[in-house]
VMD Tcl script that draws the C-alpha trace (Angstrom):
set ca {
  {0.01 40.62 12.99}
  {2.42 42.74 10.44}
  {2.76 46.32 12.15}
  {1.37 45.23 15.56}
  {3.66 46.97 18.37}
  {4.60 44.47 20.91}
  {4.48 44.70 24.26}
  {7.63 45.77 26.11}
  {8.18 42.97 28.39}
  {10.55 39.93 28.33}
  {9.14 35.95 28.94}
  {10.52 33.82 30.30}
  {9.40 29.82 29.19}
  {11.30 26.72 31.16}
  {10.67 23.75 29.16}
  {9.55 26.25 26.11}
  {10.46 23.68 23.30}
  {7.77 21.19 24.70}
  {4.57 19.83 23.34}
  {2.42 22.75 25.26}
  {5.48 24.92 25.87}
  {6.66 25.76 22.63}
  {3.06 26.46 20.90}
  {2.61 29.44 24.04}
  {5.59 30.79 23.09}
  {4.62 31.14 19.74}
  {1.56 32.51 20.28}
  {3.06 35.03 23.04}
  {5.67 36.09 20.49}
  {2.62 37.90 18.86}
  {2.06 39.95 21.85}
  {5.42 40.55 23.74}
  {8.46 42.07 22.63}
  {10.88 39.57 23.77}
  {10.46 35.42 24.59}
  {12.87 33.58 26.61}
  {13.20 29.63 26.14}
  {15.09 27.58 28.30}
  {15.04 23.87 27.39}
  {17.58 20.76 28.33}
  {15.91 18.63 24.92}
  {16.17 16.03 26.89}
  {16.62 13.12 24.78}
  {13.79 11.10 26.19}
  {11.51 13.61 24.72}
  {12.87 15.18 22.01}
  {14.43 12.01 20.09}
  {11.00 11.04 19.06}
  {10.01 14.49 18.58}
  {10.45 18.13 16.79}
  {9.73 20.92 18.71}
  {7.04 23.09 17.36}
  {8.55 26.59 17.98}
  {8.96 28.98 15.53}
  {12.36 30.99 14.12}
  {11.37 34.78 15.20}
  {13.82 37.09 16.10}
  {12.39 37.72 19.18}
  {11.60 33.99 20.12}
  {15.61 32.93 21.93}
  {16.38 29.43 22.81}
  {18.87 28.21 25.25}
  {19.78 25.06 25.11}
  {20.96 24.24 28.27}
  {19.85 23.12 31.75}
  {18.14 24.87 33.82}
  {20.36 23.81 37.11}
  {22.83 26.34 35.11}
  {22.53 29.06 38.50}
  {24.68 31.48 36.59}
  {22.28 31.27 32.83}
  {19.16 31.35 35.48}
  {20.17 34.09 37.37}
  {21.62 36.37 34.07}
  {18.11 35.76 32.21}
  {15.71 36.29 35.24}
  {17.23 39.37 35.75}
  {15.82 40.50 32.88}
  {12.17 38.51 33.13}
  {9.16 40.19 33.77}
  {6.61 37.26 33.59}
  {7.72 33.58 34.33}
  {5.80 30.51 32.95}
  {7.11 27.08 34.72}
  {6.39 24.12 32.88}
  {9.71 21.99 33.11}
  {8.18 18.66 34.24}
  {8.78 15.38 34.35}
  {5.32 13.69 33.60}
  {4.80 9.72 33.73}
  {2.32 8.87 36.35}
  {3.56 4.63 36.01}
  {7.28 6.17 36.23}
  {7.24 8.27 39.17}
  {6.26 5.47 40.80}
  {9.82 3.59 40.90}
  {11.81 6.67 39.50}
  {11.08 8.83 42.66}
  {14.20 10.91 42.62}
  {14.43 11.99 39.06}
  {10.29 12.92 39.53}
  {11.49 14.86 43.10}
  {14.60 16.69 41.26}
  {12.98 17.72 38.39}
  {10.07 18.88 39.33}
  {10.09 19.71 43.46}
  {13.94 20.84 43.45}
  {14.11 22.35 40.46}
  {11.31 24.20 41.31}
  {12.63 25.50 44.43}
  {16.16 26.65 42.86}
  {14.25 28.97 40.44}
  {12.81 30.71 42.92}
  {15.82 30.39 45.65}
  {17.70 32.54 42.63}
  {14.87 35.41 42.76}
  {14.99 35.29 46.12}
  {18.73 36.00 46.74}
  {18.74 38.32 43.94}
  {15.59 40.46 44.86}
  {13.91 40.29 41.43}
  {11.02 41.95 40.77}
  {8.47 39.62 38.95}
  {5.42 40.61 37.44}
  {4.03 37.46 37.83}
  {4.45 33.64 38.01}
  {2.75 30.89 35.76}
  {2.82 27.32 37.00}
  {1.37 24.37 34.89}
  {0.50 21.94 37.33}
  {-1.85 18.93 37.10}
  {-5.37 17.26 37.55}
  {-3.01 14.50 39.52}
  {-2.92 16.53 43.12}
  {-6.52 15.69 42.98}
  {-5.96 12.12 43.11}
  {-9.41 9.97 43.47}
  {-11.06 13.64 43.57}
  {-14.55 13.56 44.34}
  {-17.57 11.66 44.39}
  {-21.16 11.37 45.43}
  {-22.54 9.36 48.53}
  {-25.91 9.63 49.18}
  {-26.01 13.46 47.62}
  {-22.74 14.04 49.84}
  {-19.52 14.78 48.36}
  {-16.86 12.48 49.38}
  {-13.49 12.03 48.69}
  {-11.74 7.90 48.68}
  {-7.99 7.77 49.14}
  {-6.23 5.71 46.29}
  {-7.56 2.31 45.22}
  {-7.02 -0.81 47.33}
  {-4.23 -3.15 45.17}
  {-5.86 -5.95 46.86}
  {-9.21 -4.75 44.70}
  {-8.01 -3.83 41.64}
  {-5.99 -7.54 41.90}
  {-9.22 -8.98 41.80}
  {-10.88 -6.77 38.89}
  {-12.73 -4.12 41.31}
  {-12.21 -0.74 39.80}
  {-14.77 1.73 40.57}
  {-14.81 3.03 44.21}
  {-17.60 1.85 46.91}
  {-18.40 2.63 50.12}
  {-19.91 -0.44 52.05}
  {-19.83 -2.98 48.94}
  {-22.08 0.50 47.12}
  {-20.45 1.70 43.96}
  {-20.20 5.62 44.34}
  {-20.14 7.56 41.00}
  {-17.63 10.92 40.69}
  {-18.72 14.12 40.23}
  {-16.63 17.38 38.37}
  {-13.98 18.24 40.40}
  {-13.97 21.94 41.07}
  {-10.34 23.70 42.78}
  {-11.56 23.61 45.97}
  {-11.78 19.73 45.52}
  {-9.85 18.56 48.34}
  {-6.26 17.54 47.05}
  {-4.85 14.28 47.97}
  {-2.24 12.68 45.75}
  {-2.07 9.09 44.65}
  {1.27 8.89 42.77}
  {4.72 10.63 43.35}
  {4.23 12.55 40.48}
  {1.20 14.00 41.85}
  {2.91 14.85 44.84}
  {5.46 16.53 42.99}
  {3.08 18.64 41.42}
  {1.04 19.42 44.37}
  {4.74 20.45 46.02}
  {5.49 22.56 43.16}
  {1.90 24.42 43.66}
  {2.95 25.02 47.58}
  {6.33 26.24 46.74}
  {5.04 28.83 44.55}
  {2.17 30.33 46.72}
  {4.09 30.50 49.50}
  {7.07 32.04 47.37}
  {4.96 33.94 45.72}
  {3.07 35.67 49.49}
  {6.63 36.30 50.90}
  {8.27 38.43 47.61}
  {4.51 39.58 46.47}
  {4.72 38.09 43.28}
  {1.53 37.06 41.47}
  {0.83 33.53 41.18}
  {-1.28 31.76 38.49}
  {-1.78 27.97 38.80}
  {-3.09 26.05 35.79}
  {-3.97 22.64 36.77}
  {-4.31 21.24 33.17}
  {-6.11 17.92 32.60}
  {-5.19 15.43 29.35}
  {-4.04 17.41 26.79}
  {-3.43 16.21 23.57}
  {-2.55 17.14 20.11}
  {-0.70 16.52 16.89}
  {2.81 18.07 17.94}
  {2.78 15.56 20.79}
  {5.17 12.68 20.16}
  {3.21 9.49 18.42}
  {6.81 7.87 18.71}
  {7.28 8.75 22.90}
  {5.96 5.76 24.83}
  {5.14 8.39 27.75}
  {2.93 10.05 25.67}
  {-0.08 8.93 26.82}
  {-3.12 6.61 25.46}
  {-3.74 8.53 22.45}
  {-0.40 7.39 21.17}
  {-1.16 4.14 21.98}
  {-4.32 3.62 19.97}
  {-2.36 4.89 17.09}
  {0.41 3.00 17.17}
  {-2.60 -0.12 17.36}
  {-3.87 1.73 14.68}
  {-1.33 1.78 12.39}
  {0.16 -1.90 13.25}
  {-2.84 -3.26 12.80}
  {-2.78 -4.30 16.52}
  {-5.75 -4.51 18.37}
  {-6.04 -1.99 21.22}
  {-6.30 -3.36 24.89}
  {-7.92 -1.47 27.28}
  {-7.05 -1.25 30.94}
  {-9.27 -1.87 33.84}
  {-11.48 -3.10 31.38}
  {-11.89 0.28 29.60}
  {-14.07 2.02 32.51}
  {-11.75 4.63 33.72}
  {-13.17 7.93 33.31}
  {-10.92 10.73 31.68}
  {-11.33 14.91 30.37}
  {-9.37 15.55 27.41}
  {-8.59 18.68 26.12}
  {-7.13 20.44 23.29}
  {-3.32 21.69 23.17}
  {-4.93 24.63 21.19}
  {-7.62 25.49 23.96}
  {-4.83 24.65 26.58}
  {-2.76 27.64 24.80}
  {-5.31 29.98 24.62}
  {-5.88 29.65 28.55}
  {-2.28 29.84 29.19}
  {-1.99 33.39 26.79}
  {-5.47 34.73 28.66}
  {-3.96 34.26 32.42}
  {-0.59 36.20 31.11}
  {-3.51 39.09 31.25}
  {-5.33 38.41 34.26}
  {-4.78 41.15 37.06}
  {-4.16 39.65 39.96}
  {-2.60 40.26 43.38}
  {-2.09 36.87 45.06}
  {-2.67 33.56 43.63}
  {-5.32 31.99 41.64}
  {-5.58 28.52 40.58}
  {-7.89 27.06 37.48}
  {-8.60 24.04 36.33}
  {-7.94 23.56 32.36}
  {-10.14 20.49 31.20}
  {-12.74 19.96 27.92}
  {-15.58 19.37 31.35}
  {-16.70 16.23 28.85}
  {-16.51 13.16 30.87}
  {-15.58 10.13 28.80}
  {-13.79 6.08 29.49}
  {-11.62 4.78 28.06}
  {-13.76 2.36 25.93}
  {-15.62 5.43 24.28}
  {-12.36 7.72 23.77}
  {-11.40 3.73 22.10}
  {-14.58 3.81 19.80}
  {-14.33 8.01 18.67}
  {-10.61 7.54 18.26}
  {-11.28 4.52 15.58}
  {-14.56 6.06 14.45}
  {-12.50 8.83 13.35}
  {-9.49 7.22 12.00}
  {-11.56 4.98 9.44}
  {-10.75 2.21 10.71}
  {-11.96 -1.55 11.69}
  {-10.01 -2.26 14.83}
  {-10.51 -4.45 18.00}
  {-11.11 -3.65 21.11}
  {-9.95 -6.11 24.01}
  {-11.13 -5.13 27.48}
  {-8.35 -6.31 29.93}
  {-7.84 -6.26 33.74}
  {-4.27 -4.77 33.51}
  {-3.84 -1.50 35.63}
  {-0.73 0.63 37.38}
  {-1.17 1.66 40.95}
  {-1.27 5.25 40.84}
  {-3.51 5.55 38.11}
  {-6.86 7.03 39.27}
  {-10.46 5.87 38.36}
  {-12.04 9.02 37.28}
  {-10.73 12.76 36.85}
  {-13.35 15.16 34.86}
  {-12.82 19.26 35.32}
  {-15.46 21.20 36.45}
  {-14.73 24.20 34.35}
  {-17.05 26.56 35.65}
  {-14.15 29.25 36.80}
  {-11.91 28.30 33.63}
  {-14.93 29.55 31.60}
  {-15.79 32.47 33.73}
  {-12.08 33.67 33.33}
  {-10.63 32.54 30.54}
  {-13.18 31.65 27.88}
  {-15.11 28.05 27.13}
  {-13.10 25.32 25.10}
  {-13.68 25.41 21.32}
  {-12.84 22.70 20.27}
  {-14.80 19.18 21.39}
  {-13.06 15.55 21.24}
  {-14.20 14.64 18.21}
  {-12.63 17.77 16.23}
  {-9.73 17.54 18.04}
  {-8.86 13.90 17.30}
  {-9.66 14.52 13.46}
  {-6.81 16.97 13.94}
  {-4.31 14.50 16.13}
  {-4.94 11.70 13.73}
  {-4.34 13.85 10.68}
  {-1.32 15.67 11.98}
  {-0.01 12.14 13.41}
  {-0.57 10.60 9.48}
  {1.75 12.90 8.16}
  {4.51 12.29 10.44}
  {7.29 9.37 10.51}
  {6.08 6.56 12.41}
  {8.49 3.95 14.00}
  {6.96 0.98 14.47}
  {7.29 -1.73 17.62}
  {7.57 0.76 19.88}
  {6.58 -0.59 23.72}
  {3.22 0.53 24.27}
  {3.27 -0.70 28.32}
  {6.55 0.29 30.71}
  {8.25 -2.98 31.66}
  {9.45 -1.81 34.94}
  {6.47 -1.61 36.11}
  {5.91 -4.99 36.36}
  {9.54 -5.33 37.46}
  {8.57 -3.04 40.64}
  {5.13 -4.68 41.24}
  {3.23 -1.85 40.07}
  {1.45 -3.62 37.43}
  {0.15 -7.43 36.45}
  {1.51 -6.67 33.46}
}
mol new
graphics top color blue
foreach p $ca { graphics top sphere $p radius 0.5 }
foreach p [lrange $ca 0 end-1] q [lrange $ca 1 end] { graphics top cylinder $p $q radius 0.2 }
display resetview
């Protein structure tokens, strides 16, 4: 807003230029004087993709990486509020890539704060995106008792048994809620989870404030349609727009929460003005439970289009059967969701059309068949 004094207080982003990174720090340019982005670009990401921050005077990028102790320890110096969000992110990858996943995310992690450690900085507070994968299976209901299975059997899924059972009974998940007991099925989830303990316990020793945002599928039309990490939604639109046919895995019953980049944003502004003294930890998610077949149907419902859908027994061990927020404290803190899925994919679809598309890009990672992580 023209006029509007900002606040007097310097930002800090890692991983600012990102899909979710970069649209907070253009959104917290309109309330504090000075942003801070730190982003490598790694080329993985941002070859396929063009970061949506904004030229402001008060918005500065660095361009480097953030193992750069001397960069790290100049610009903390002057940070008042920290948000993390350098991640790696491929659930299928982490499984055979374990010590990029553990260096980028666990080590990395731990340097930041080693630095404000050793140099006594005073943070206001700390912002953590973290995930719905140190959840894992989450939880699910047993006879009106909540449970909580381990990771899948690959002996089951092998065979075409997806959905979790106790005693040859299906059991059906319920919203998971943070106090959901959290139990990791993939290395990235782990990596996550370690980030989240790193930070609390960081945060109790030097009495800095910790928020943890646990965000669940987000998606939007600044993510990458060309990045084959991505996610499904890129997927069914490069199906979409090759005229492909889009093949489901585990026949199309996993159960997912999607939720808008725009919503996620809003959350991540709101807990920059939550006064806290410890830690809290909330769970970003849409709360709208839907598989993979109907997110199949909406997404070509929306798009116009006449496409096929092939139900398939392909799957990836560390993929989970069902994750679905229960947003209850979300809402209670930081405001409902406004948009629902079929707004938001109108707006991914639309924002995707206007892009360049590369065609025959791999939809499915080969190594995982390579590592025996998929039938593939």
């Amino acid at each position: 807003m023209l006029g509007k004094k900002l606040i007097n207080k310097t930002v800090l982003i890692t991983g600012g230029a990102g899909f979710i990174g970069s649209l907070t720090a253009n959104k917290l340019s309109e309330i504090y004087e000075t942003i801070i982005v730190v982003d490598n670009y790694d080329d993985k990401i941002h070859r396929s993709y063009k970061s949506a921050l904004v030229k402001k005077s008060n918005i500065i990028i660095y361009k480097e990486n953030l193992y750069n102790e001397k960069l790290i320890t100049q610009l903390l110096r002057e940070t008042n509020i920290i948000y993390h969000f350098v991640s790696e992110t491929g659930v299928g990858e982490s499984m055979y890539n374990l010590s990029l996943y553990c260096n980028q995310n666990v080590t990395l992690t731990a340097f930041i704060w080693q630095i404000i450690l050793k140099n006594k900085y005073k943070i206001d507070k700390f912002i953590l995106s973290s995930s719905r994968a140190v959840y894992g299976e989450g939880s699910y209901l047993n006879y009106n008792k909540v449970v909580y299975p381990g990771p899948r059997n690959p002996k089951n899924l092998k065979r075409g048994c997806f959905m979790h059972s106790i005693q040859n009974k299906n059991i059906y998940s319920v919203p998971i809620d943070e106090n959901c007991l959290v139990n990791p099925n993939s290395i990235y989830g782990y990596t996550k989870l370690w980030q989240e303990h790193i930070c609390q316990l960081m945060g109790k020793t030097l009495n800095i404030p910790i928020i943890i945002l646990r965000y669940f599928n987000v998606y939007g039309s600044n993510q990458s349609v060309n990045n084959p990490y991505t996610g499904v939604l890129a997927a069914f639109y490069r199906c979409l727009r090759e005229n492909k046919p889009i093949e489901l895995y585990e026949n199309g019953k996993p159960e997912r929460d999607f939720v808008h980049v725009d919503d996620v944003v809003r959350c991540n502004v709101q807990a920059c003005k939550l006064g806290i003294k410890e830690k809290i930890i909330i769970n970003i998610g849409s709360g709208e439970k839907v598989t993979l077949k109907q997110l199949a149907e909406q997404f070509i419902k929306v798009a116009n289009k006449d496409t096929k859908i092939i139900l398939t027994g392909r799957y990836r061990i560390g993929d989970v059967f069902s994750t679905v927020s229960n947003t209850s404290k979300m809402e209670s803190i930081l405001g409902k969701c406004k948009i629902n899925l079929h707004s938001g994919l109108k707006e991914l679809i639309t924002g995707w059309d206007k892009v360049e598309f590369k065609a025959n890009t791999n939809n499915h990672d080969p190594n995982l068949k390579k590592y025996g992580l998929s039938p593939e």
